[in-house]
GUBAVEX-997760 format. One line per field, with one value per residue: residue number from 1; residue in one letter; x, y, z of N, C-alpha, C, O in turn. Coordinates in Angstrom, 1 decimal, always signed. Layout:
num <- c(NUM|...)
residuo <- c(A|...)
n.xx <- c(X|...)
n.yy <- c(Y|...)
n.zz <- c(Z|...)
ca.xx <- c(X|...)
ca.yy <- c(Y|...)
ca.zz <- c(Z|...)
c.xx <- c(X|...)
c.yy <- c(Y|...)
c.zz <- c(Z|...)
o.xx <- c(X|...)
o.yy <- c(Y|...)
o.zz <- c(Z|...)
//
This chain:
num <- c(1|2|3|4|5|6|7|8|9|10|11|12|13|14|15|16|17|18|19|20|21|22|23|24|25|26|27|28|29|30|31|32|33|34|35|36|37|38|39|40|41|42|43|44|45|46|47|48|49|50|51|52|53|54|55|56|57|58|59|60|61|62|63|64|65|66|67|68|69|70|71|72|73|74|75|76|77|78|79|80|81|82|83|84|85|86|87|88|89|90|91|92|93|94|95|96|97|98|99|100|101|102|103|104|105|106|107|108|109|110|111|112|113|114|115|116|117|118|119|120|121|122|123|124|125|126|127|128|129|130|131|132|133|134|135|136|137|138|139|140|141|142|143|144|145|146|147|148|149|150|151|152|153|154|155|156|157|158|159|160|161|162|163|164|165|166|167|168|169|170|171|172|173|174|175|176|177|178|179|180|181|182|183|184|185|186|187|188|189|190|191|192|193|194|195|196|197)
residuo <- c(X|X|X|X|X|X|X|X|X|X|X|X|X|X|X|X|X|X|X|X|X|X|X|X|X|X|X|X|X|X|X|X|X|X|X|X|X|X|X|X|X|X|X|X|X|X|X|X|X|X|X|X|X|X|X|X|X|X|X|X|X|X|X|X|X|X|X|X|X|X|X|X|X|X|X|X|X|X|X|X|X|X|X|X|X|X|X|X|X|X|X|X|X|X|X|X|X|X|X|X|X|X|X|X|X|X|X|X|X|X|X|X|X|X|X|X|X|X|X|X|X|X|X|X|X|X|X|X|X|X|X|X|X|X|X|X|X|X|X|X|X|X|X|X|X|X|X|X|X|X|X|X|X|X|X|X|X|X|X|X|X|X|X|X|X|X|X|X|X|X|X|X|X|X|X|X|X|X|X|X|X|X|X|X|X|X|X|X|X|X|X|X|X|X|X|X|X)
n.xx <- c(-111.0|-113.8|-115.2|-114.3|-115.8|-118.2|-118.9|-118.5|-121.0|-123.0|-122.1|-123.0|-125.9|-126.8|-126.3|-127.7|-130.1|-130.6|-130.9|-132.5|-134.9|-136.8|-138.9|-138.7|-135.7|-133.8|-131.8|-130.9|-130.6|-128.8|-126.5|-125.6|-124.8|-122.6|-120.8|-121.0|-122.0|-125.6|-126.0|-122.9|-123.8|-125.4|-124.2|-123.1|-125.4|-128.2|-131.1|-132.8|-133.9|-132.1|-130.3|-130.9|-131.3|-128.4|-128.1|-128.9|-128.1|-125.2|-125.5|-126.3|-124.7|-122.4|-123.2|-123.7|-121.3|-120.2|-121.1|-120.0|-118.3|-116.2|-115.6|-115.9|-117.1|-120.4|-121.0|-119.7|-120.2|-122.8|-121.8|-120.7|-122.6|-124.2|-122.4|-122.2|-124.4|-124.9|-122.6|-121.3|-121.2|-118.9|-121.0|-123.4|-125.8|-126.5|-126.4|-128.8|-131.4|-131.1|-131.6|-133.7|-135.6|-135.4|-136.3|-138.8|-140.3|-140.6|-143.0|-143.7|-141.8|-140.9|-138.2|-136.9|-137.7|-137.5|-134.8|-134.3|-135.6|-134.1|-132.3|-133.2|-133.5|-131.0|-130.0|-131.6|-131.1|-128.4|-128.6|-130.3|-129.0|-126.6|-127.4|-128.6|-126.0|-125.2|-127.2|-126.6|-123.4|-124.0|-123.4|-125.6|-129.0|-131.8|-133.9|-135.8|-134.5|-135.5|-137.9|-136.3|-134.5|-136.1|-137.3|-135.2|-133.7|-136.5|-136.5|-134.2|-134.9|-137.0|-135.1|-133.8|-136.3|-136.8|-134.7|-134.1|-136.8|-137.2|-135.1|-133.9|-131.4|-129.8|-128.4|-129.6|-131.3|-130.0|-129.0|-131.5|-131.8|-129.9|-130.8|-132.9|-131.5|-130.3|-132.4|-133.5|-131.8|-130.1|-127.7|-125.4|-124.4|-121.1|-120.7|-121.7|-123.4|-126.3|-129.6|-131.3|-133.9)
n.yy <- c(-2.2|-2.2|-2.4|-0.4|+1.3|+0.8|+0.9|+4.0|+4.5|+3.7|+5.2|+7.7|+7.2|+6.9|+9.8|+11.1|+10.2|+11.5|+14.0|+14.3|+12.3|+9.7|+9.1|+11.3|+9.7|+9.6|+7.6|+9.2|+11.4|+9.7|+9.3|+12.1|+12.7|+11.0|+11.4|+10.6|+8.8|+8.0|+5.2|+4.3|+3.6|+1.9|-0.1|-1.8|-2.1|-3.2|-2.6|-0.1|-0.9|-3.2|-1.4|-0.3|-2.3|-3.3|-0.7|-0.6|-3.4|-2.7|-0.8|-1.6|-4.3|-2.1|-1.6|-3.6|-4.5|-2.6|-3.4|-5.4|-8.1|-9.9|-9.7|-11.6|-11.1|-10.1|-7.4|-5.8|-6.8|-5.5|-2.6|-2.4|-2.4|-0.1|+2.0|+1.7|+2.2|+4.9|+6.4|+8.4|+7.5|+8.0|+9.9|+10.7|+11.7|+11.6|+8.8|+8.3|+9.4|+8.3|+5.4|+5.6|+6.6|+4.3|+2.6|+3.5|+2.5|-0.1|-1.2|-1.9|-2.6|-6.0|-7.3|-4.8|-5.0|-7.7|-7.3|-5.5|-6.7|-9.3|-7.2|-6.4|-8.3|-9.4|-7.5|-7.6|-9.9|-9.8|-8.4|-9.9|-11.9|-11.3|-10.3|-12.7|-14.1|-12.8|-12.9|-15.2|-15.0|-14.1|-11.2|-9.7|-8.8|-11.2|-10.9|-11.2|-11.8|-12.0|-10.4|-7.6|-7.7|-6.8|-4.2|-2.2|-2.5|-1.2|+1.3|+2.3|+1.9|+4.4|+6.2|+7.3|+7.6|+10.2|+11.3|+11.8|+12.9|+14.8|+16.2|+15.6|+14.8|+12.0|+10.8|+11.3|+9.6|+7.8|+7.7|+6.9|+4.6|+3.6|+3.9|+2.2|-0.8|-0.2|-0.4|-2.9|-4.6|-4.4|-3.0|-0.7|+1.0|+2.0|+4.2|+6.8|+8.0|+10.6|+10.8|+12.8|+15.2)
n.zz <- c(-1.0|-1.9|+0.2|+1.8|+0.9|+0.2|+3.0|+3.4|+2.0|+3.5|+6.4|+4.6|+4.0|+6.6|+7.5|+5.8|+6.3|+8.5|+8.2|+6.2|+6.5|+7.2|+5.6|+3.7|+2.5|-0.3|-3.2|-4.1|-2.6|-0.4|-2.3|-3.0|-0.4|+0.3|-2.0|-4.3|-7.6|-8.0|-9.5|-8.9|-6.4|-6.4|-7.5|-5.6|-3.9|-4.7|-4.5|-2.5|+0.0|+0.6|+0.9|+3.0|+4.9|+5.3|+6.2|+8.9|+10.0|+10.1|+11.9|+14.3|+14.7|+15.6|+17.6|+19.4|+19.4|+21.0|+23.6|+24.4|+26.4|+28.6|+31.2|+33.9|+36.6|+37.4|+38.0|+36.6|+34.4|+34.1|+34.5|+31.7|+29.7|+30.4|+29.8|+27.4|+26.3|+27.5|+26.9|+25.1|+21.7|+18.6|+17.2|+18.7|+18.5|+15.7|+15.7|+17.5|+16.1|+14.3|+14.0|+15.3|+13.0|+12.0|+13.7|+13.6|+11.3|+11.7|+11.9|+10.0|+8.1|+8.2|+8.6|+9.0|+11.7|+12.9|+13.0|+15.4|+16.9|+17.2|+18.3|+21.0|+22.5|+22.5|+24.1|+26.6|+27.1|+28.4|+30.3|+32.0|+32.2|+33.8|+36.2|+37.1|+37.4|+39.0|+41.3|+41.8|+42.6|+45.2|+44.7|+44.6|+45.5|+45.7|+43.3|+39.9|+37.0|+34.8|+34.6|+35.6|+33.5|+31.1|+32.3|+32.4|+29.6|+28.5|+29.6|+28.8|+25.6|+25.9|+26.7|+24.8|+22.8|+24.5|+24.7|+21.4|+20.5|+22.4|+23.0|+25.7|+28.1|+27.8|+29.8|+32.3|+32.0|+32.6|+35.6|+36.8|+36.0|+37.5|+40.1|+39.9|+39.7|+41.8|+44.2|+42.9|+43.2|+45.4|+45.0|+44.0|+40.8|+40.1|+38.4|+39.8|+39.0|+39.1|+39.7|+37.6|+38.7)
ca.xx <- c(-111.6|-115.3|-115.9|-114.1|-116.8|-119.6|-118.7|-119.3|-122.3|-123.6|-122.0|-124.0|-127.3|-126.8|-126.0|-128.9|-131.6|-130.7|-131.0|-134.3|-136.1|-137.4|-139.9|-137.8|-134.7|-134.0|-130.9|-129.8|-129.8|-127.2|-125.0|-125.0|-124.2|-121.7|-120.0|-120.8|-123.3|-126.4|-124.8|-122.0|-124.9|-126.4|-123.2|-122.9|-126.9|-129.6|-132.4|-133.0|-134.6|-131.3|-129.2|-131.3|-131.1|-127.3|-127.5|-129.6|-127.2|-123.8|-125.9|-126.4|-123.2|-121.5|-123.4|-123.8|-119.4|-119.9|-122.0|-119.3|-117.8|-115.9|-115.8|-116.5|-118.1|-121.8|-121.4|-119.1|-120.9|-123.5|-121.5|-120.2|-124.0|-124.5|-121.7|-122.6|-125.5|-124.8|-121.5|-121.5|-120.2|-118.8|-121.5|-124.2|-127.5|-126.9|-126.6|-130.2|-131.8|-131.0|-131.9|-135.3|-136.0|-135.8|-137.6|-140.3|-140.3|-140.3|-144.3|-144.3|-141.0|-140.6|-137.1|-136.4|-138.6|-136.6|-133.5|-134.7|-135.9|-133.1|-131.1|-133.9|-133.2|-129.7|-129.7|-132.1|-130.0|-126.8|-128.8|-130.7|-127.6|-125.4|-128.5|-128.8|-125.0|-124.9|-127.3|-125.6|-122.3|-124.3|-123.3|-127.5|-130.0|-132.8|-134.8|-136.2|-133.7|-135.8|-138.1|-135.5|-133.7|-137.2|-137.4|-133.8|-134.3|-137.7|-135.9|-133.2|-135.5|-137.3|-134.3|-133.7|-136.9|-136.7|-133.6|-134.5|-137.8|-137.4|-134.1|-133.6|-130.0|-129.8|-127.6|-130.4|-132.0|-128.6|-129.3|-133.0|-131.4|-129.0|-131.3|-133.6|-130.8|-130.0|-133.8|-134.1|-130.4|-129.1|-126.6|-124.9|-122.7|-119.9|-120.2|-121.4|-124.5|-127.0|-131.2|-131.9|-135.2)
ca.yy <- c(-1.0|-2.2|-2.8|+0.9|+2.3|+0.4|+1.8|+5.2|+4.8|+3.4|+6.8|+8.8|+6.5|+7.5|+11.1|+11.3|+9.9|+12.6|+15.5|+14.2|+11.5|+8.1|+9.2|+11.6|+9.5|+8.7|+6.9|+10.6|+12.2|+9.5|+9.3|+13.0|+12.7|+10.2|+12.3|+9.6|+9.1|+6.7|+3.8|+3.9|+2.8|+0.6|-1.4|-2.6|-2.8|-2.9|-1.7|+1.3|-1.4|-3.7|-0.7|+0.4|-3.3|-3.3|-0.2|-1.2|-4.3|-1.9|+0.3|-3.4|-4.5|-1.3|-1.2|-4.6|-4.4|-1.6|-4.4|-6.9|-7.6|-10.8|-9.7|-12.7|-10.3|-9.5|-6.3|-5.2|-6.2|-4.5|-1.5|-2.3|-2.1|+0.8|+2.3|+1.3|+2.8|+6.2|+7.1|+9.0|+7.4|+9.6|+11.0|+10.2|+12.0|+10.8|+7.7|+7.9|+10.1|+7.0|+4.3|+6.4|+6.8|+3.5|+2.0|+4.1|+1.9|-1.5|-2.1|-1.9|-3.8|-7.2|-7.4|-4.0|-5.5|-8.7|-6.5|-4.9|-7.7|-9.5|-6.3|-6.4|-9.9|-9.4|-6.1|-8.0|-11.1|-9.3|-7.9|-11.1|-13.3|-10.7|-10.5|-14.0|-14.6|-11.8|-13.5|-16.8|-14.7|-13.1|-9.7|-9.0|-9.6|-12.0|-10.5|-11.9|-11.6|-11.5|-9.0|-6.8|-7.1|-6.2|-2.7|-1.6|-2.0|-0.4|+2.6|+2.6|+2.8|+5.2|+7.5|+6.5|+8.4|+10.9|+12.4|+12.2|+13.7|+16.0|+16.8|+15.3|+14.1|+10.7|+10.4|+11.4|+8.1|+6.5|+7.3|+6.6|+2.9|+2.7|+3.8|+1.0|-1.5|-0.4|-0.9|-3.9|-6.0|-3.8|-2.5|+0.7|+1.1|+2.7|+5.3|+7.9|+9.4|+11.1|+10.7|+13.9|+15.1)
ca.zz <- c(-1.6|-1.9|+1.2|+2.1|-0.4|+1.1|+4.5|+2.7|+1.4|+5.0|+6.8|+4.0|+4.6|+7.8|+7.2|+5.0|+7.0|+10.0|+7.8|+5.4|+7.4|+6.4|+4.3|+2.1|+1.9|-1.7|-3.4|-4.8|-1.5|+0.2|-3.1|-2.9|+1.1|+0.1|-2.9|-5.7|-8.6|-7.6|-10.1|-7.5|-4.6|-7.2|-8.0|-4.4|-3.2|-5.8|-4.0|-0.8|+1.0|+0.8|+1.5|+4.7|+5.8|+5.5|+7.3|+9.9|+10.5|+10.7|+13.6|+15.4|+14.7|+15.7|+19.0|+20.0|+19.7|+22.4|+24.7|+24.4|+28.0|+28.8|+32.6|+34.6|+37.7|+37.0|+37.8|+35.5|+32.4|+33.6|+34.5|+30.6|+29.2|+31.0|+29.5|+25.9|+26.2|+27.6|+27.2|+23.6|+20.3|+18.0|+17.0|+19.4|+18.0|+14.6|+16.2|+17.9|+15.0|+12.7|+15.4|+15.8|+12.2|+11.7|+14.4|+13.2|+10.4|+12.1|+12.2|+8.1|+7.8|+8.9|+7.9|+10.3|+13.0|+13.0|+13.6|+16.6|+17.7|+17.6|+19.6|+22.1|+23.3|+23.0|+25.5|+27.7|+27.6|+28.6|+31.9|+32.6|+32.8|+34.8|+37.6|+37.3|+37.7|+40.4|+42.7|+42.5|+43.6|+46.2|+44.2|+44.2|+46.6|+44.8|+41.9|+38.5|+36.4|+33.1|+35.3|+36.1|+32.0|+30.4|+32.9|+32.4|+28.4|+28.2|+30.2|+27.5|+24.8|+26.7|+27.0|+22.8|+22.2|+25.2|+23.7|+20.1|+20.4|+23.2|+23.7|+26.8|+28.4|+28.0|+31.3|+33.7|+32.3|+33.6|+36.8|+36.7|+35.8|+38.5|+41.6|+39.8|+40.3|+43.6|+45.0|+43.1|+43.6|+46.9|+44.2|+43.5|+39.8|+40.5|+37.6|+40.8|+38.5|+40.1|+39.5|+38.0|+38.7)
c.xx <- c(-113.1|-115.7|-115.5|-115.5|-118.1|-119.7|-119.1|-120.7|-123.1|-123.7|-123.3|-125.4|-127.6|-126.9|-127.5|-130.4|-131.9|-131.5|-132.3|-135.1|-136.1|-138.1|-139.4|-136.1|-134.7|-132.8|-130.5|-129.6|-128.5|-126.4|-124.9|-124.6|-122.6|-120.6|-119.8|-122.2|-124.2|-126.1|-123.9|-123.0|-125.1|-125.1|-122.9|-124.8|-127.6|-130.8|-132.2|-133.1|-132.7|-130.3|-129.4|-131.2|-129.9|-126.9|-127.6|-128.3|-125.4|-124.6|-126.2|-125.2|-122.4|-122.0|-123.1|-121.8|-119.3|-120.5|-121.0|-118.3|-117.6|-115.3|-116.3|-117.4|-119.2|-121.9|-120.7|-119.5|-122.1|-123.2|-121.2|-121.5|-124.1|-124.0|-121.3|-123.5|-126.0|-123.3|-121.2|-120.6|-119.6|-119.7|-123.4|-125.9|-127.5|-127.2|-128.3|-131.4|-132.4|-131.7|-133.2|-136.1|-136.3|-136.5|-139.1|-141.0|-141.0|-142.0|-144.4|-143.4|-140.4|-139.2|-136.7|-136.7|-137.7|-135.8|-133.8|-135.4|-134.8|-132.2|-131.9|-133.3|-131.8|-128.9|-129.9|-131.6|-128.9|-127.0|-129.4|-129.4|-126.5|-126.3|-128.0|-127.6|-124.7|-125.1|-126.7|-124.5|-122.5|-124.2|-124.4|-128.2|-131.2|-133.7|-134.9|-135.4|-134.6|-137.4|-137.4|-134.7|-135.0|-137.6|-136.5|-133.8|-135.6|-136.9|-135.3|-133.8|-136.3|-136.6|-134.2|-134.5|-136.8|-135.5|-133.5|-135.7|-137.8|-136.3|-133.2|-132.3|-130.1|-129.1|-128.4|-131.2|-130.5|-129.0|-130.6|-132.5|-131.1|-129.8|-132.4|-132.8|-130.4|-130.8|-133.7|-133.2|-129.6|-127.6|-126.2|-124.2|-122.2|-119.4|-120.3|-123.0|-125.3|-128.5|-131.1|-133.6|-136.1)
c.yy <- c(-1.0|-2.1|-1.2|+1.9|+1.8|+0.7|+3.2|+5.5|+4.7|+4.4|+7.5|+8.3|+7.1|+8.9|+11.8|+11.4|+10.5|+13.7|+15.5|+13.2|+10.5|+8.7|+10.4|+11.2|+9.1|+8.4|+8.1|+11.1|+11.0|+9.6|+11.1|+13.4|+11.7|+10.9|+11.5|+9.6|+7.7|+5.4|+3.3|+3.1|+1.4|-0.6|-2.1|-2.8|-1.9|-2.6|-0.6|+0.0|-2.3|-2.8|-0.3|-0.8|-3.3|-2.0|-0.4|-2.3|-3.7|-1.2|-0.8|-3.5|-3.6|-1.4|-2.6|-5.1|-3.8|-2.5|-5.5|-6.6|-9.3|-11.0|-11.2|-12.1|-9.5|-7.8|-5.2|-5.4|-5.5|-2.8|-1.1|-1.5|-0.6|+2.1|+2.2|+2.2|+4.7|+6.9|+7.6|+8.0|+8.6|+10.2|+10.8|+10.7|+11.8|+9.4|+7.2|+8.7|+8.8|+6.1|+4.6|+6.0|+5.4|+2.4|+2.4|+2.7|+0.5|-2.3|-2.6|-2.9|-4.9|-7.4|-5.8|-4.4|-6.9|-8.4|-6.1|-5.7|-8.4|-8.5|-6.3|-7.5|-9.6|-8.6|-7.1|-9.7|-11.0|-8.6|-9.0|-12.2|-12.4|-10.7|-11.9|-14.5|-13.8|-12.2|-14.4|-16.8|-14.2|-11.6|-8.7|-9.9|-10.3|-11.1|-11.3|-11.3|-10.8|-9.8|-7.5|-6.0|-6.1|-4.6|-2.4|-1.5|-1.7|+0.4|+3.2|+3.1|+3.7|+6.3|+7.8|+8.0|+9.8|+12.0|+12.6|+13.5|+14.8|+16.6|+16.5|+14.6|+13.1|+10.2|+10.6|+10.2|+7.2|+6.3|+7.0|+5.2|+2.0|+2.7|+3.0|+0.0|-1.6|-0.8|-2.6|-5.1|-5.5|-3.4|-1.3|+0.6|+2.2|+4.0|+7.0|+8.9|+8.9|+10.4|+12.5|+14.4|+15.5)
c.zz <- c(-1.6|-1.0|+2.1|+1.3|+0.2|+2.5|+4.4|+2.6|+2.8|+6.1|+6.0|+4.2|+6.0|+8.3|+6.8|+5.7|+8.0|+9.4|+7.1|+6.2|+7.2|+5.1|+3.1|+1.9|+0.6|-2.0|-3.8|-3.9|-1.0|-1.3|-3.2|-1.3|+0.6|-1.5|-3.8|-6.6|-7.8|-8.3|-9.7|-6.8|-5.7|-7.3|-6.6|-3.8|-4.3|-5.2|-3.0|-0.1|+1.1|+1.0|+3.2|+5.6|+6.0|+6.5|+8.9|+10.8|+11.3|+11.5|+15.0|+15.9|+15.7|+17.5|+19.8|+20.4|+20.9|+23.5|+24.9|+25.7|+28.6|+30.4|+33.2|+35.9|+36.7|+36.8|+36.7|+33.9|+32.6|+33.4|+32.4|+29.3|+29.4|+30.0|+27.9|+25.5|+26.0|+27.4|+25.6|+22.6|+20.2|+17.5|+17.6|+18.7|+16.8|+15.0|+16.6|+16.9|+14.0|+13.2|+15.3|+15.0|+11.7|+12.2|+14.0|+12.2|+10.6|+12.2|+10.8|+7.2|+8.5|+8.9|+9.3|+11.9|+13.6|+13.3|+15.2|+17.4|+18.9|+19.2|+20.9|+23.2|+23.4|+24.3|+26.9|+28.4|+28.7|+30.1|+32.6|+33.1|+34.1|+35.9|+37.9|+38.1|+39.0|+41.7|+43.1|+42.9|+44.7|+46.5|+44.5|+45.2|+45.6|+44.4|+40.7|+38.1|+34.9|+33.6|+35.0|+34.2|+31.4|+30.9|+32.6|+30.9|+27.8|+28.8|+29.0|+26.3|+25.0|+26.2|+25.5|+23.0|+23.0|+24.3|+22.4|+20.0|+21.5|+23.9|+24.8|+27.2|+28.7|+29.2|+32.4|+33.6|+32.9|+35.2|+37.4|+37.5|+37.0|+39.7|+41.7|+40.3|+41.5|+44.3|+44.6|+43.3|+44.8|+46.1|+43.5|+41.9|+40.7|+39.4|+38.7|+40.1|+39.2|+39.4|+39.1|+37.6|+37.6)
o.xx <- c(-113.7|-116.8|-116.3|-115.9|-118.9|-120.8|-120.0|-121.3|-123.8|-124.7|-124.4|-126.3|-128.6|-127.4|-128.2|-131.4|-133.0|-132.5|-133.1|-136.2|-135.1|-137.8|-139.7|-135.3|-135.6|-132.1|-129.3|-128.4|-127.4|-125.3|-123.7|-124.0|-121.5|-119.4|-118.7|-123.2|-123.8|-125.8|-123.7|-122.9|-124.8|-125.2|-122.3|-125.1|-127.6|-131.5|-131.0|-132.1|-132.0|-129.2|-128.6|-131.1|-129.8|-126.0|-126.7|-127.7|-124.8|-123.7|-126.3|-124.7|-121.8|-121.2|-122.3|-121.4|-118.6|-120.3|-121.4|-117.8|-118.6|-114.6|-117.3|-118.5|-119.1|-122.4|-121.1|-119.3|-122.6|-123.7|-121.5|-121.4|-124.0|-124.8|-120.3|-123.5|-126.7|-123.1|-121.0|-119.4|-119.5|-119.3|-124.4|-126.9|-128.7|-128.3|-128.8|-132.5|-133.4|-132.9|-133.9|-137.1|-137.4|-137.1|-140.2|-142.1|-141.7|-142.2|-145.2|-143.7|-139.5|-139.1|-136.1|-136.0|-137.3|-135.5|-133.1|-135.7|-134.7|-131.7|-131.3|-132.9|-131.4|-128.0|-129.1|-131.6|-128.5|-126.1|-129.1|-129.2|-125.8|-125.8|-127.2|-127.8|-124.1|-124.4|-126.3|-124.1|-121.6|-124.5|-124.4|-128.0|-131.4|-134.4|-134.1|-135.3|-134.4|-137.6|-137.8|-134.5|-134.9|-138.0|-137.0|-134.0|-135.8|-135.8|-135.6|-133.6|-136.5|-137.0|-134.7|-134.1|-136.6|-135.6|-132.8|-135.5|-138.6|-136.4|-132.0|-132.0|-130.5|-129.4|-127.9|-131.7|-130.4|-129.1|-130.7|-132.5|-131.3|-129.8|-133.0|-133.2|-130.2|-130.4|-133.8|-133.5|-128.6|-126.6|-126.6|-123.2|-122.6|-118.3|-119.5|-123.5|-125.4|-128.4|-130.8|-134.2|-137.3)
o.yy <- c(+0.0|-1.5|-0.8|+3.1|+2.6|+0.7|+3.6|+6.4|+5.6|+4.6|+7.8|+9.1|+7.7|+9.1|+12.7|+12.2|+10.5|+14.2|+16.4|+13.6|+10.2|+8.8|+10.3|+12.0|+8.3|+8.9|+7.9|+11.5|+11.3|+10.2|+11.4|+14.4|+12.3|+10.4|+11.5|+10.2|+6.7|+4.4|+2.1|+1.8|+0.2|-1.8|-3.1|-3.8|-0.7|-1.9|-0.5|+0.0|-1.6|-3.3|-0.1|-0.7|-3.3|-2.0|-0.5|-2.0|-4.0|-0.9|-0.7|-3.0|-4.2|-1.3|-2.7|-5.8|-4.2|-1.9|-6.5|-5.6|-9.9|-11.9|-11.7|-12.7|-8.8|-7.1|-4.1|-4.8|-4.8|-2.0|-0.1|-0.6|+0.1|+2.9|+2.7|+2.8|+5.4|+8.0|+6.6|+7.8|+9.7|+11.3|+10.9|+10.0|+11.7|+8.9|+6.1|+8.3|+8.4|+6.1|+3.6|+5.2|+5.3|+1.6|+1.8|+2.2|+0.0|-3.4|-3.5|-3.6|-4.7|-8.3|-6.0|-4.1|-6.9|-9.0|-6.8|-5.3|-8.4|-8.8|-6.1|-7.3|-9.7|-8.8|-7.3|-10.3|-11.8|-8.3|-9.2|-13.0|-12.9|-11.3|-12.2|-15.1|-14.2|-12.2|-14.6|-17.8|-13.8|-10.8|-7.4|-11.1|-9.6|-10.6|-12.2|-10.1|-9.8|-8.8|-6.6|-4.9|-4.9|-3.7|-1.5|-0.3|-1.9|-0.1|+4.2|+4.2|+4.2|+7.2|+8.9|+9.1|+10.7|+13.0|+13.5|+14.6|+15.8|+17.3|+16.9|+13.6|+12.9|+9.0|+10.2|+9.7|+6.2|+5.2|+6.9|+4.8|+0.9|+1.7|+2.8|-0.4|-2.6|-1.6|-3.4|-6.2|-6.0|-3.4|-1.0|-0.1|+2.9|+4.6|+8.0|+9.9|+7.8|+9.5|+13.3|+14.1|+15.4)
o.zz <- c(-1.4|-0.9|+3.0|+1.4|+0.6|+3.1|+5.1|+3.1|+3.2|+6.7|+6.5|+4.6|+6.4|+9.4|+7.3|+5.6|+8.6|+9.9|+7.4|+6.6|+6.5|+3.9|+1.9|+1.4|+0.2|-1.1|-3.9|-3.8|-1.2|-1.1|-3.6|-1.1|+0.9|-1.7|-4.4|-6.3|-7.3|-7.6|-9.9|-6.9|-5.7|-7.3|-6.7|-3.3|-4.6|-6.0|-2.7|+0.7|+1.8|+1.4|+4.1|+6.9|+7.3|+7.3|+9.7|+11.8|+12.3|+12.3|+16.2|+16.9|+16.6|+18.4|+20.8|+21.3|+21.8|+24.6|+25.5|+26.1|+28.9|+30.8|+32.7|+36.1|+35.7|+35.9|+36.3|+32.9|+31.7|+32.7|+31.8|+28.5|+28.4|+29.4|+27.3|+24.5|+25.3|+28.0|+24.9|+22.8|+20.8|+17.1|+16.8|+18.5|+16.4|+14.6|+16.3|+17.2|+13.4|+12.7|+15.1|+15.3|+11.1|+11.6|+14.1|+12.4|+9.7|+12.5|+10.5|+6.3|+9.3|+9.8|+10.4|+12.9|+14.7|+14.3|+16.0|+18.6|+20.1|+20.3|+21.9|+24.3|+24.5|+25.0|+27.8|+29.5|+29.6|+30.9|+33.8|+34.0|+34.9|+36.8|+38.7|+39.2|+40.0|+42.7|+44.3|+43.4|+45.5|+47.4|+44.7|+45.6|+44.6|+45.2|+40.6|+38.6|+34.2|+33.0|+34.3|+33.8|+31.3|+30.1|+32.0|+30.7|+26.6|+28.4|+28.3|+25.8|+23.8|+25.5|+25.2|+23.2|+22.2|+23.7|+22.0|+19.6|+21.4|+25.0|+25.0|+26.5|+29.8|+29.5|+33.5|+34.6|+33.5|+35.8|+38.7|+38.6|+37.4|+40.5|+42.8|+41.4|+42.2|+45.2|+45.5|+43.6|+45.2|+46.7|+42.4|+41.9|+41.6|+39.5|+38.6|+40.5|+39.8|+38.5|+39.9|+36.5|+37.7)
//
């Protein structure tokens, strides 16, 4: 039951921070997003700052599950990434809203900045080793691997802000991605999206 109730509160953190921002979240708007009194929040995390870190961690968590890909062919974890990336949660612009809101954050908190750190290296891991392993199947024609991860997630967050701040269809950065991968490993995915201009 606690841990169903702290799932709650994490939703409404989440809820909260779409609708008022960073800078007017307060612990009454999520317990009123979450349909409980603030002594609820308080009895599971004593501060904002220790609630926005636990949220922080479940929007990792949650994504870094969608990146998980025990494929042995290269190209299928990247197809998997890909596919993590752009293929909607359930509720995809809260999703990058929240994501946004709290990168914003990340020059002022070390403790956010460390998160996003972390997921950086882990994205750029997850493309560097499938290149890596690609060429050594002959999947990819020879490229820098850690090259190649570092441009593919700059894109990503790219599209991140692109479609927060301006609206924009995060799937036309998909195929941005792929007709990068194709120039730079002689490699198509196989999802079929276009470049659009």
């Amino acid at each position: 039951m606690e841990t169903e109730t702290a799932d709650e509160i994490i939703a409404a953190t989440s809820r909260a921070l779409c609708k008022y921002g960073y800078a007017d979240l307060t612990m009454q708007r999520i317990a009123e997003e979450a349909s409980m009194t603030t002594a609820a929040i308080h009895y599971h995390f004593d501060t904002k700052a220790e609630l926005l870190n636990a949220f922080l961690d479940d929007l990792i968590d949650r994504f870094e599950a969608r990146l998980a890909c025990d494929a042995e062919d290269p190209r299928e974890r990247l197809e998997t990434l890909l596919d993590a990336v752009f293929t909607p949660s359930q509720n995809p612009n809260e999703f990058r809203v929240a994501l946004m809101e709290m990168r914003g954050q990340s020059p002022y908190q070390d403790s956010f900045r460390e998160r996003f750190l972390a997921l950086d290296e882990v994205m750029r891991s997850v493309v560097a080793t499938a290149v890596s392993d690609g060429i050594d199947a002959g999947h990819f024609e020879d490229a820098d691997p850690d090259e190649v991860a570092r441009h593919v997630v700059t894109i990503i967050n790219g599209a991140h802000v692109r479609a927060v701040a301006l609206g924009e269809d995060a799937n036309a950065t998909r195929g941005i991605i792929e007709r990068y991968l194709e120039l730079q490993l002689g490699w198509a995915p196989a999802s079929g999206s276009e470049v659009v201009a």
